[in-house]
Structures are given as C-alpha cells and as structure tokens.
N, C-alpha and C positions, 0 to 999 in steps of 0.2 A: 724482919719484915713485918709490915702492919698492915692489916688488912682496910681498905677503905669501908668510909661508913655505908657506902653503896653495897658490900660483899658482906659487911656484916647482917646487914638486913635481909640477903637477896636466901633465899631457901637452901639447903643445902642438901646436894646428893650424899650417898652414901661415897666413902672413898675405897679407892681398888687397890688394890697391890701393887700392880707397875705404877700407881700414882707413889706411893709409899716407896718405891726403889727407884724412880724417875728422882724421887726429891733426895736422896739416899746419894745418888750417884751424881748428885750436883753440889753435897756438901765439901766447901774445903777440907782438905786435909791437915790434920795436923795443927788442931782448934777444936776445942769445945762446943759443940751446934749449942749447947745450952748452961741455965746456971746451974745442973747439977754436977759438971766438970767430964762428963764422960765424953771421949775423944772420937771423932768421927770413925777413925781406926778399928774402935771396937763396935762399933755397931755394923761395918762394914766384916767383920771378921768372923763374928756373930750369926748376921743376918737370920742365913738356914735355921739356926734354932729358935731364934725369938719372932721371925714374921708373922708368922699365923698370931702368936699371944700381940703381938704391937698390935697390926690390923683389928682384930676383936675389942683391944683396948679404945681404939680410935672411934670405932664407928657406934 
C-alpha cells in the first residue's frame, strides 16, 4: 500500500497500539507482510512480547 501525496504531506499523529494490532489482525496469512521474509504467523505468535519494543520503534 502507498500512501497518497495528500497523507504524505498531511501531519502525523502519534500511532496507538490497537492501530498496530487492528493492522496486525488484517494481515494475510501465510505471506511475508514485507521484504525481510518474516511471516505474518510469527508476528501474530509473538505479538505479547515484541508490542511494546514495535510501538516505541514506530513512533
């Protein structure tokens, strides 16, 4: 997904945690969300112990 040049420019809040498991719990399964090859699986499997460090990373 690409963000439009409209949302690139437009300010950005900080993001929340159910935004981070809302987008979590919408990824296919069983695919790569990205190019570093890790599977939705394990980030769903995971979760508990990495949210807090993903969230902090993101924001």
């Amino acid at each position: 997904m690409t963000a439009s040049p409209q949302d690139q420019e437009a300010p950005q809040s900080p993001i929340c945690l159910s935004e981070l498991e809302a987008a979590l719990n919408g990824m296919v399964v069983g695919r790569a969300s990205s190019p570093d090859g890790v599977i939705t699986e394990l980030y769903k499997k995971i979760w508990d112990l990495i949210k807090g460090d993903y969230l902090r990373m993101l924001q």
